[in-house]
RODO-2510 file (C-alpha; in nm, 4 decimals, decimal comma):
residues 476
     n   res          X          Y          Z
     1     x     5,4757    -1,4643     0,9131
     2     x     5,3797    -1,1089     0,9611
     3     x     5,3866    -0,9212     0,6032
     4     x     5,3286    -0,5667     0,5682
     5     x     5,1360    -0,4311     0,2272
     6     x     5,3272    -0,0980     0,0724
     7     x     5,0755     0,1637    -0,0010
     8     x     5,1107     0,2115    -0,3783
     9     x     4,8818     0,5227    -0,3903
    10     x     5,0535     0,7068    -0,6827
    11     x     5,0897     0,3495    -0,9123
    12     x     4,9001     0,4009    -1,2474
    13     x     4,7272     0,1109    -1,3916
    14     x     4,5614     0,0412    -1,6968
    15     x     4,2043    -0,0971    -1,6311
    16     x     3,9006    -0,2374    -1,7917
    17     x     3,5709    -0,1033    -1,5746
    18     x     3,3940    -0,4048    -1,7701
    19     x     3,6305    -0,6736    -1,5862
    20     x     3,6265    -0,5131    -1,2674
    21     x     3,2091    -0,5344    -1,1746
    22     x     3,1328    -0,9146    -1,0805
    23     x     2,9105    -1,1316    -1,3378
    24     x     2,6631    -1,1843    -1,0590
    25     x     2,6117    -0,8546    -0,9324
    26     x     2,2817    -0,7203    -0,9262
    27     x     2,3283    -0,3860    -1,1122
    28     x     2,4283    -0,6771    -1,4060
    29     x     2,1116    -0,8068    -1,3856
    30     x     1,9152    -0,5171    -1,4250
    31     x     2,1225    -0,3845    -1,6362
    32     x     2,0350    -0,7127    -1,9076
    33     x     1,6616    -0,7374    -1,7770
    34     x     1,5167    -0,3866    -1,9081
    35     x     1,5848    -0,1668    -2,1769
    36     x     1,6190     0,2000    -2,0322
    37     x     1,6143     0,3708    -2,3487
    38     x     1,2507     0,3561    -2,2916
    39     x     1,2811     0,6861    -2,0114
    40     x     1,3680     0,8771    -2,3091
    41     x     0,9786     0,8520    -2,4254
    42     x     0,8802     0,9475    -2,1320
    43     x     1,0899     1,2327    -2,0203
    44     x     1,1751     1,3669    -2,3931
    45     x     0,8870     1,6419    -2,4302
    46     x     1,0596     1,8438    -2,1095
    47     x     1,4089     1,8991    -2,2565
    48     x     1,4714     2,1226    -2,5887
    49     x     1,6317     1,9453    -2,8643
    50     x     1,8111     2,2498    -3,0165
    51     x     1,8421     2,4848    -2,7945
    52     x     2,0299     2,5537    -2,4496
    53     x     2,3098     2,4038    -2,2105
    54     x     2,3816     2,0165    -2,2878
    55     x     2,1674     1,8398    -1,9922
    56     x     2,2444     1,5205    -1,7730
    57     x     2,1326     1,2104    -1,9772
    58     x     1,7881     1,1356    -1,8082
    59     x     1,8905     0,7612    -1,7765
    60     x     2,1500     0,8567    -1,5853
    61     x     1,9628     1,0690    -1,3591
    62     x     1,7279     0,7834    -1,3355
    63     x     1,9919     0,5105    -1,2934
    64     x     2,1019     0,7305    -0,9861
    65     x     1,7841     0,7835    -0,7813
    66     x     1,7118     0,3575    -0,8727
    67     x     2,0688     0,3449    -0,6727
    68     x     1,9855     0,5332    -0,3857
    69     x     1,6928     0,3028    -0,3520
    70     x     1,7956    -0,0111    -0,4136
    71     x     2,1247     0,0248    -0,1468
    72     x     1,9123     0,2061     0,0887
    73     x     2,1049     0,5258     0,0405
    74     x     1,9067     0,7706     0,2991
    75     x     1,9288     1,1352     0,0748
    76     x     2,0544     1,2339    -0,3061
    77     x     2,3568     1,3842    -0,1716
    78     x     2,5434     1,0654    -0,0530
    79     x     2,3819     0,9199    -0,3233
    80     x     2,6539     1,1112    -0,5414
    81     x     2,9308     1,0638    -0,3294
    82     x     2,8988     0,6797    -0,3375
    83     x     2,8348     0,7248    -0,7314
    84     x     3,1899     0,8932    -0,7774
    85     x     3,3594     0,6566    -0,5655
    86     x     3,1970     0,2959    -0,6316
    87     x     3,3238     0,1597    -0,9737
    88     x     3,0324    -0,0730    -0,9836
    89     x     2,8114     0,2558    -1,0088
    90     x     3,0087     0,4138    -1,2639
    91     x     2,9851     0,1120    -1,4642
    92     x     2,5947     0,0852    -1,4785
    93     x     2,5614     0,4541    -1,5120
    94     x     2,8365     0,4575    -1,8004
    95     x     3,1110     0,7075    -1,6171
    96     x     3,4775     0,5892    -1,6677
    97     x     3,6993     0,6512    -1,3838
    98     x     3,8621     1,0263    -1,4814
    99     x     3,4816     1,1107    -1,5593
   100     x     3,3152     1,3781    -1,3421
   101     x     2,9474     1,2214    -1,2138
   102     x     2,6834     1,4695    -1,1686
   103     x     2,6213     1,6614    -0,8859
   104     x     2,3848     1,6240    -0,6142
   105     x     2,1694     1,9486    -0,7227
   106     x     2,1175     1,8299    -1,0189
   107     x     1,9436     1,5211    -0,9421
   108     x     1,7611     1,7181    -0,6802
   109     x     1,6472     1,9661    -0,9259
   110     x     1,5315     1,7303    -1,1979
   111     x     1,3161     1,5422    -0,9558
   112     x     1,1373     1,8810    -0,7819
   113     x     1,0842     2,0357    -1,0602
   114     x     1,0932     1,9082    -1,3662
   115     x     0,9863     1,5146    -1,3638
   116     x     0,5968     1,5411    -1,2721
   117     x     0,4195     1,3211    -1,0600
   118     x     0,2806     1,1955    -1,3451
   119     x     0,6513     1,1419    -1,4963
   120     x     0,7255     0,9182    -1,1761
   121     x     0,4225     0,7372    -1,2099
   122     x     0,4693     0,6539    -1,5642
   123     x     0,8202     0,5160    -1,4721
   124     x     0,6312     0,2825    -1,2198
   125     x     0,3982     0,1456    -1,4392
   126     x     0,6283     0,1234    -1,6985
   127     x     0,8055    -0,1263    -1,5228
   128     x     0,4589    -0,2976    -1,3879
   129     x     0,4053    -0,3567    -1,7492
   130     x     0,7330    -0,5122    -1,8484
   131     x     0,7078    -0,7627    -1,5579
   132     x     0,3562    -0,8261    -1,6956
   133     x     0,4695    -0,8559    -1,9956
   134     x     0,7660    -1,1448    -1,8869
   135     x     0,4431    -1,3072    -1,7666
   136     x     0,5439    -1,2499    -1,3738
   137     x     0,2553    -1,0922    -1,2692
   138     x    -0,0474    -1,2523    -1,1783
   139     x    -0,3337    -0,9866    -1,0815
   140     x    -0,6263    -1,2406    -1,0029
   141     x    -0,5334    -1,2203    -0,6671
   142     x    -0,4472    -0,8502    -0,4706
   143     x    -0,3006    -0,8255    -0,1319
   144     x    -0,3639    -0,4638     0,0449
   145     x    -0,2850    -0,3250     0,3456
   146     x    -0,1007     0,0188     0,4512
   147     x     0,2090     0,0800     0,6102
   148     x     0,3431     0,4169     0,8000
   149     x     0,6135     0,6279     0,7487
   150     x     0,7938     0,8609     0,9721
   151     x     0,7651     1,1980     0,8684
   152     x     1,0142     1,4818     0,8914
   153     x     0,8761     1,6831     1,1333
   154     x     0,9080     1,7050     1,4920
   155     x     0,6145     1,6797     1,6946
   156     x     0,7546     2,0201     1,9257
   157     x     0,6858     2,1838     1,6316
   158     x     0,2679     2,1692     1,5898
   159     x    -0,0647     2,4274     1,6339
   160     x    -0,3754     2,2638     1,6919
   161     x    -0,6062     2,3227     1,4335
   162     x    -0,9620     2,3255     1,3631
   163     x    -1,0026     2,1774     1,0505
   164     x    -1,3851     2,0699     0,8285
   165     x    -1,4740     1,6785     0,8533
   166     x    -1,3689     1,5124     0,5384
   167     x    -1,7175     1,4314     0,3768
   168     x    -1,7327     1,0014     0,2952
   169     x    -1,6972     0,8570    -0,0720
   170     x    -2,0367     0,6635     0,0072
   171     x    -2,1841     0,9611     0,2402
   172     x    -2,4809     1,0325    -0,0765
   173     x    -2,5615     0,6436    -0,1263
   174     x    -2,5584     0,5536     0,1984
   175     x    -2,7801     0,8607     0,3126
   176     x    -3,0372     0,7707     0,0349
   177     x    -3,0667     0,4180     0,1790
   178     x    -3,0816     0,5468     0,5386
   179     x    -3,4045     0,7690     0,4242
   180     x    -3,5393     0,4367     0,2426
   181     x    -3,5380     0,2112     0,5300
   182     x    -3,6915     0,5333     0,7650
   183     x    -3,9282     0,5453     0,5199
   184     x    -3,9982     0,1728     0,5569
   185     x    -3,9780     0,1205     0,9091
   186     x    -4,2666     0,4465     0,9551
   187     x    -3,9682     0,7402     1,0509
   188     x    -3,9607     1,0246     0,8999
   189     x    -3,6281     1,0865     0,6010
   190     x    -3,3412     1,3607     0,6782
   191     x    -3,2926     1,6335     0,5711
   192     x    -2,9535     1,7753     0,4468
   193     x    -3,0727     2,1332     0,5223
   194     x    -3,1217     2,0535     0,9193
   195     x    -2,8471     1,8089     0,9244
   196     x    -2,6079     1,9689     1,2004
   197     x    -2,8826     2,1782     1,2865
   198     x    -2,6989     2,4960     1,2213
   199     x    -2,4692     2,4324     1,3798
   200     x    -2,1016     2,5021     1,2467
   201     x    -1,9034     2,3050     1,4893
   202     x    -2,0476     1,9734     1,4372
   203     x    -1,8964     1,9632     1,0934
   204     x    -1,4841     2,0453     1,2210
   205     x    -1,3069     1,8482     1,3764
   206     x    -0,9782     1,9687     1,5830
   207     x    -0,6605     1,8405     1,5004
   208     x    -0,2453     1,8624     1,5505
   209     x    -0,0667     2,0235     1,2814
   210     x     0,2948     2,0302     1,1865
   211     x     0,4231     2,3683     1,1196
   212     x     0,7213     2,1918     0,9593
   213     x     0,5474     1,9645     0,7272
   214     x     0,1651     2,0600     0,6892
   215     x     0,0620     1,7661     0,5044
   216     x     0,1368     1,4946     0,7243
   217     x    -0,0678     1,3484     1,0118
   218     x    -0,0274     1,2600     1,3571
   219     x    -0,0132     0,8680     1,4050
   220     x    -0,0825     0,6464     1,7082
   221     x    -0,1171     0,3336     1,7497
   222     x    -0,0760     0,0744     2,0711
   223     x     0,2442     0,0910     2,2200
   224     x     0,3789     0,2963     1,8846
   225     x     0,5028     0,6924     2,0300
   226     x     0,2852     0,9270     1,8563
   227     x     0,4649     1,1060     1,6112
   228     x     0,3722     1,2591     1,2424
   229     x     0,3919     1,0116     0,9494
   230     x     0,2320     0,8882     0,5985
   231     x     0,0816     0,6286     0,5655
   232     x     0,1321     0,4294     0,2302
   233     x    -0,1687     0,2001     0,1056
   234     x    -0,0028    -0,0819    -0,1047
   235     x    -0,1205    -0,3498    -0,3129
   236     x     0,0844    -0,6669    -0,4283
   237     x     0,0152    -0,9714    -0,6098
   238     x     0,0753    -1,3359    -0,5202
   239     x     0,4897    -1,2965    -0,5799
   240     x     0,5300    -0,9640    -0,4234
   241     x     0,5524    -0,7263    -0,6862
   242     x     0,3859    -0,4437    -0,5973
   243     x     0,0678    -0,3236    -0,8086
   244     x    -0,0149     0,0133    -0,6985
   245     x     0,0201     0,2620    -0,3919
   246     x    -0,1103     0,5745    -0,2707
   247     x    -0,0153     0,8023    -0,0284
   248     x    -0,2067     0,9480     0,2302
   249     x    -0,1726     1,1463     0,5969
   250     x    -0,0893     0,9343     0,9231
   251     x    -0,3635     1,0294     1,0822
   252     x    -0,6097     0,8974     0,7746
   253     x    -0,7504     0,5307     0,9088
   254     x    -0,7045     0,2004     0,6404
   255     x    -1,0614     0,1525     0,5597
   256     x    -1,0488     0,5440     0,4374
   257     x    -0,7712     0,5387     0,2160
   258     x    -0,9002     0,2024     0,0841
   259     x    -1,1249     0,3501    -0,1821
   260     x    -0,8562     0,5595    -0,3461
   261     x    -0,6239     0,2506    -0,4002
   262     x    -0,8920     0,0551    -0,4821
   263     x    -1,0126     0,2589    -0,7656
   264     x    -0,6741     0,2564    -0,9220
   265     x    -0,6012    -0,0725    -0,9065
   266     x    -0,9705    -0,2403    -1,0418
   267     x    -0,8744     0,0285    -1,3372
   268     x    -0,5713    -0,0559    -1,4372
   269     x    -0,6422    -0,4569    -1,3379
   270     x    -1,0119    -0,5081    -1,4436
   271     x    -0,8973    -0,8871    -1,3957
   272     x    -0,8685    -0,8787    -1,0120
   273     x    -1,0600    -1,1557    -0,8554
   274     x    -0,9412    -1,1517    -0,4846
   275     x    -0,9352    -0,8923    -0,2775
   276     x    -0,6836    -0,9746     0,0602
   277     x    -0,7199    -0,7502     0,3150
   278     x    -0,6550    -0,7142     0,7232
   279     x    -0,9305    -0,6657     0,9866
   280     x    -0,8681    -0,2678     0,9540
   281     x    -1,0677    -0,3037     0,6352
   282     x    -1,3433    -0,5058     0,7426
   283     x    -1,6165    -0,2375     0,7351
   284     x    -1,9639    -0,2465     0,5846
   285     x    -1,8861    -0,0173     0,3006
   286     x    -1,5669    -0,2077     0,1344
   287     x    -1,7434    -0,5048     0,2214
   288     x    -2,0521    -0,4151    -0,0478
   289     x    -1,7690    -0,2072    -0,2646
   290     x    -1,6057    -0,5270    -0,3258
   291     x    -1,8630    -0,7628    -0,3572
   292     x    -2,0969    -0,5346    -0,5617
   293     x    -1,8035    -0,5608    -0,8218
   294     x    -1,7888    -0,9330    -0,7853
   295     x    -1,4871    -0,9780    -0,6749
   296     x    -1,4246    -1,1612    -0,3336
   297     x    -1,3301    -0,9737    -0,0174
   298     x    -1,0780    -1,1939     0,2068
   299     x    -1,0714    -1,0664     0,5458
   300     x    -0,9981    -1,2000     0,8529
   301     x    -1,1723    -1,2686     1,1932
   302     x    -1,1854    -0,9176     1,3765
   303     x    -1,2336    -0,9200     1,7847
   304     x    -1,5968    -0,7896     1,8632
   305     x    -1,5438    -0,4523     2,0992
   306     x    -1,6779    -0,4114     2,4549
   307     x    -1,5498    -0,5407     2,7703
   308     x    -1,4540    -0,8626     2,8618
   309     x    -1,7725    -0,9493     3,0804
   310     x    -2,0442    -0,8617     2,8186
   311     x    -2,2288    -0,9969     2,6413
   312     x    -2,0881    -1,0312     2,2708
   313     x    -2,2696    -0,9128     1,9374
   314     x    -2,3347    -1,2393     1,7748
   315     x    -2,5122    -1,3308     2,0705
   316     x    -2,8098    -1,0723     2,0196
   317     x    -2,9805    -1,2599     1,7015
   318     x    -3,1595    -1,0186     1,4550
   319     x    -3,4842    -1,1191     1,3507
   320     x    -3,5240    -1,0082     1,0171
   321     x    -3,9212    -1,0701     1,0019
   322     x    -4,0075    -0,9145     1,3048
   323     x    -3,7091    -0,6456     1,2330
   324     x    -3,6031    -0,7001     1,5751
   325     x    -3,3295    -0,8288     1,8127
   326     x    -3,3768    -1,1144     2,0129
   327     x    -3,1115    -1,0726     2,3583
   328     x    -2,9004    -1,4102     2,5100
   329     x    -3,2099    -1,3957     2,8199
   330     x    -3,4553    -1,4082     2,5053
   331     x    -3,5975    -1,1136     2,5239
   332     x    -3,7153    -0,8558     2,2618
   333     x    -3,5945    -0,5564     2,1927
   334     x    -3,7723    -0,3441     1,9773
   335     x    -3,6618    -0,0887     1,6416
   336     x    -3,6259     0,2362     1,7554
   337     x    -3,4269     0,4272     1,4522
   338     x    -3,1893     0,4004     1,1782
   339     x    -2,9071     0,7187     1,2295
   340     x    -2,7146     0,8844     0,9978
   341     x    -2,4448     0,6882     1,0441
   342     x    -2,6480     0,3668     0,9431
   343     x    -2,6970     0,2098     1,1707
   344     x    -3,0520     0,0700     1,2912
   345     x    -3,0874     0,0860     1,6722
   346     x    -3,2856    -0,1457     1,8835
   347     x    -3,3952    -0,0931     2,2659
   348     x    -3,5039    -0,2853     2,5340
   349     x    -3,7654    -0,2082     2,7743
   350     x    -3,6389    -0,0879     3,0814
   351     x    -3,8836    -0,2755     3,3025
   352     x    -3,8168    -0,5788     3,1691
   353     x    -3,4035    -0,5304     3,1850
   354     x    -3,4112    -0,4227     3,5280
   355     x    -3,5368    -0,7073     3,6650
   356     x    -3,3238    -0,9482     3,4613
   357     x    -3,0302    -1,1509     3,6154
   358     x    -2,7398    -1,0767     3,3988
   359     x    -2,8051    -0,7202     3,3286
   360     x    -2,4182    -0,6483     3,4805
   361     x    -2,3612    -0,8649     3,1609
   362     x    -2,5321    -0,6602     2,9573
   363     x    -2,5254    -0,3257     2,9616
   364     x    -2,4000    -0,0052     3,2433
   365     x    -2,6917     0,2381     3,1278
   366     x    -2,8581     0,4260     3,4765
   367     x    -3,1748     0,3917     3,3445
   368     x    -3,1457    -0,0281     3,2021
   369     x    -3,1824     0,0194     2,8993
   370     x    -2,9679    -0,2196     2,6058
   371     x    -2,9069    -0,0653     2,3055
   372     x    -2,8068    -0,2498     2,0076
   373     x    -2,7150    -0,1606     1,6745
   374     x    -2,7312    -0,3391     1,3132
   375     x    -2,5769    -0,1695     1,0161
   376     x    -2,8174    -0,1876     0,6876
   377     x    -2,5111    -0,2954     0,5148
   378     x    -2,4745    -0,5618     0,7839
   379     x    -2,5396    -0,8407     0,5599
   380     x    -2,2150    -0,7460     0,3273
   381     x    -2,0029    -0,8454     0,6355
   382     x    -2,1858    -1,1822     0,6819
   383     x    -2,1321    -1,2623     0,3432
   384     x    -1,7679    -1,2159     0,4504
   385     x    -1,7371    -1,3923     0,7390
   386     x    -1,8885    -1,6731     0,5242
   387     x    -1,6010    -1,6504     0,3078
   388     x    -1,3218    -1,6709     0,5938
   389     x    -1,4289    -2,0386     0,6819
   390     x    -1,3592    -2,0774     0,2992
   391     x    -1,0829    -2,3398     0,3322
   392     x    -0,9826    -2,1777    -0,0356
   393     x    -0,9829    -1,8296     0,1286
   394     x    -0,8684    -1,9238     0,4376
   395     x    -0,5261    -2,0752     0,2846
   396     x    -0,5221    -1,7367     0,0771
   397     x    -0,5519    -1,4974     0,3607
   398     x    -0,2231    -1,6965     0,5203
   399     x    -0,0146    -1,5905     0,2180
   400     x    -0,0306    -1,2403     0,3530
   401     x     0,2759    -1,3062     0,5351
   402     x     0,4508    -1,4017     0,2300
   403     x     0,3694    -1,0972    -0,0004
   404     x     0,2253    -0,7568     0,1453
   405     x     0,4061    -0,8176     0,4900
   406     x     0,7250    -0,9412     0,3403
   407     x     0,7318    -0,6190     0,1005
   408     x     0,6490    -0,4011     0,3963
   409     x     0,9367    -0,5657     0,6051
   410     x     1,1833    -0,5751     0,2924
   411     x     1,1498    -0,1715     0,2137
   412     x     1,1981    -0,1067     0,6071
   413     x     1,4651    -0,3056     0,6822
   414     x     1,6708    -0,3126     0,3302
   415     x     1,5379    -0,0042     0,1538
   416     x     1,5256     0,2429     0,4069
   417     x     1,1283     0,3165     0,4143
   418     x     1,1366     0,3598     0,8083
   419     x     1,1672     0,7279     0,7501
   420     x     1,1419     0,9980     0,4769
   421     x     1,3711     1,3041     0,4534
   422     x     1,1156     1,4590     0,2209
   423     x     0,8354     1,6688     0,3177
   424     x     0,4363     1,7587     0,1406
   425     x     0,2126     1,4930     0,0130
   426     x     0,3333     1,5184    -0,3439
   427     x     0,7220     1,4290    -0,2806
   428     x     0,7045     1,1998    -0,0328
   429     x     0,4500     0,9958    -0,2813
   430     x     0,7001     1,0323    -0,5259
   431     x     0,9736     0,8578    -0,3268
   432     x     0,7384     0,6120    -0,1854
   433     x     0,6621     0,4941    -0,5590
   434     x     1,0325     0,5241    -0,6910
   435     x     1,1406     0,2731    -0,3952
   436     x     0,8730     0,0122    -0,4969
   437     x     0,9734     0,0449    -0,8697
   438     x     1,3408    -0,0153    -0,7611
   439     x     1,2101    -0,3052    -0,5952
   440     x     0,9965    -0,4193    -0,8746
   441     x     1,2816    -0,4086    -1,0887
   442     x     1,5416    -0,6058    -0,8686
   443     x     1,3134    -0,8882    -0,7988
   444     x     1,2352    -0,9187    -1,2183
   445     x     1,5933    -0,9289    -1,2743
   446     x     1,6606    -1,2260    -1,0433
   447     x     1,3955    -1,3738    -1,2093
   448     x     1,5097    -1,3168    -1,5512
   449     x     1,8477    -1,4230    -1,5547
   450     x     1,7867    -1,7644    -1,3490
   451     x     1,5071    -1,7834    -1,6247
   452     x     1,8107    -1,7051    -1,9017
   453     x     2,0196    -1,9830    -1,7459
   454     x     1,7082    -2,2213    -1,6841
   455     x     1,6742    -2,1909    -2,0694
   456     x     2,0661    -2,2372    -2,1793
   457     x     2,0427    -2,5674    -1,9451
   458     x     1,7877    -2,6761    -2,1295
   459     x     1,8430    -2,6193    -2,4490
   460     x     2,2045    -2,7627    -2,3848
   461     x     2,0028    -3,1031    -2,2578
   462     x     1,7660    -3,1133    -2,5590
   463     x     2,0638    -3,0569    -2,8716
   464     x     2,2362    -3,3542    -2,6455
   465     x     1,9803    -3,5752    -2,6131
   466     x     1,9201    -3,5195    -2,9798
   467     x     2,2721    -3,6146    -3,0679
   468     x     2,2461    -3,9304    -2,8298
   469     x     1,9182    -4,0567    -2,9873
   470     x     2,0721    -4,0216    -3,3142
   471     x     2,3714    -4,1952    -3,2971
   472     x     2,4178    -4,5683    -3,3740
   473     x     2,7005    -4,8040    -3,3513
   474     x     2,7044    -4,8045    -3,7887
   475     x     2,7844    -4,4061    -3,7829
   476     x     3,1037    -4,4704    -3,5192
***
């Protein structure tokens, strides 16, 4: 029977906002897991306490931008217009239905220029250490690995640019072992005066700017189109609650951006034990980084480069007494120098190689000579690939899937990461660390109300079990 539903726009009602959100809805649970209060200590010292225009409560401006993230709202200002429409909203942030919400600007405002990076990060790690504390997080084991995210900036807008090579964390210690094993081996030590030579070019490098959005970086990567983008270095723990990030240009490579994480984290989480990484980290340096701290680097198995045809790398064995390389047609080739780079260089003779069957195999140099090179940190990554046929670490590297690629996946595809309508360094960091507290917090609430029910169950079992022990046929 067809019925047709009378449009009662002008009917007034009397309503309770409290009976209108759902019990199980997830702005509940947070709501009951943490104590926002707290945002007043941390945000109180930038508003005057007796003087001025009567501000936005800070939790609410708070509560707003934790909405926009957790619903995957894309910008602030239909962040508002969902707030003033959605009654659940209203109820978490404490507006009754005739109540104006605040306006887009002033949410904007707040988080340009008056909460600090330093504010935001507080937030975060405020809410790191309230998981901690609920005995959720379990830093003995790290998972790391770096994500990108579309910039806002068009790639029809960029200048090229000639910009100075970023000098290396471990340029110094690595150049004064360099100079030790020249020493050593009978070469003679650089010298940072003659380095380039004099000349100016060697040290820039030329790359693509954005006019619109200087601070970001061009990124590339396999069948990926080029375009500008951040890339976001992220650590999680075992459950997926994420420990730390930092925020660097596209164009900035994993293993670079490592250190800066890295540093944070072993900080803040002197406890870390295991370090979980992919094969864009397995470089000499983080290899002795990690270890030299004790901790364990778990890394994968990462494809040797060169063509197809050749010869592989593990098939040239180093002889460590003769300091020299012995080739797959066992044949010698001899030290030559250790570069700046670090790496020690061997070389055939090209007599010998000329003559030799499977020189195709081997190398395409006119004048048959093999080169091969051995970093002097070489025996970091050994100690590495030792660990990987760790059944222990092997089972541990397979949980990546589960934690730092399940958070990367979540904030894409249910927190709107993909892209970032924010622009410098600074801001987008800011967002980028807002959306993984927002996720922080939703996955500790789960947690803490089936943990609240787990307990009422139980403690309803126990007082009954008590009763039924202690009753006896005489007391009927």
């Amino acid at each position: 029977m067809l019925r047709e539903n009378k449009a009662e726009r002008e009917q007034m009602e009397m309503v309770c906002i409290e009976e209108m959100v759902p019990k199980d809805h997830i702005l509940r649970k947070i709501d009951s897991a943490i104590d926002f209060t707290h945002i007043y200590d941390l945000v109180g010292d930038m508003y005057c306490k007796n003087n001025g225009r009567p501000s936005i409560d800070p939790v609410v401006i708070f509560k707003m931008v934790l909405i926009q993230h957790l619903f995957g709202i894309p910008s602030l200002r239909k962040t508002a217009e969902e707030v003033r429409a959605n009654i659940y909203y209203r109820w978490f942030l404490g507006y009754l239905l005739n109540e104006q919400t605040p306006h887009f600007s002033t949410l904007s405002y707040n988080f340009t220029h008056r909460y600090t990076p330093e504010v935001v990060e507080s937030i975060f790690y405020w809410i790191l250490s309230e998981i901690e504390k609920a005995g959720y997080l379990t830093p003995e084991t790290v998972f790391i690995d770096g994500t990108h995210i579309k910039a806002n900036a068009n790639m029809k807008k960029a200048v090229k640019k000639a910009v100075p090579k970023a000098a290396k964390i471990y340029e110094e210690q690595l150049m004064k072992e360099v100079n030790e094993d020249r020493e050593e081996n009978g070469k003679k030590p650089f010298d940072d005066n003659d380095r380039n030579n004099g000349s100016k070019a060697a040290e820039e490098k030329t790359v693509l700017e954005s006019t619109t959005d200087p601070e970001c970086g061009v990124f590339h990567k396999g069948e990926h189109k080029k375009c500008f983008a951040y890339a976001a270095q992220t650590a999680c723990d075992k459950n997926g609650y994420v420990m730390d990030v930092t925020v660097n240009p596209g164009n900035v490579h994993d293993s670079v951006a490592f250190d800066g994480l890295y540093n944070r984290l072993t900080r803040k989480h002197p406890e870390i034990k295991n370090v979980v990484m992919d094969a864009g980290y397995k470089v000499p340096y983080i290899c002795k980084e990690v270890l030299d701290d004790k901790r364990i680097p778990v890394l994968p198995y990462k494809r040797p480069m060169g063509g197809k045809d050749f010869f592989r790398p593990y098939e040239y064995v180093y002889d460590e007494y003769y300091n020299c390389v012995i080739c797959p047609e066992n044949q010698v080739l001899n030290y030559s120098t250790t570069n700046r780079e670090g790496y020690r260089e061997f070389k055939s003779c090209p007599k010998i190689c000329e003559k030799c069957p499977k020189i195709k195999n081997c190398t395409n140099s006119k004048n048959h000579q093999k080169t091969v090179t051995k970093h002097i940190w070489s025996e970091y990554l050994e100690t590495a690939e030792d660990i990987r046929h760790t059944p222990k670490y092997s089972e541990m590297y397979d949980k990546r899937k589960e934690t730092i690629e399940r958070v990367f996946a979540d904030a894409k595809e249910k927190y709107s990461m993909r892209y970032t309508n924010h622009r410098g360094l600074s801001r987008v960091t800011n967002w980028v660390r807002l959306k993984f507290a927002a996720m922080n917090l939703k996955k500790y609430a789960i947690f803490f109300q089936f943990r609240c029910i787990f307990r009422s169950v139980s403690s309803f079992l126990h007082i009954t079990l008590f009763f039924y022990k202690n009753i006896t046929p005489d007391s009927l």
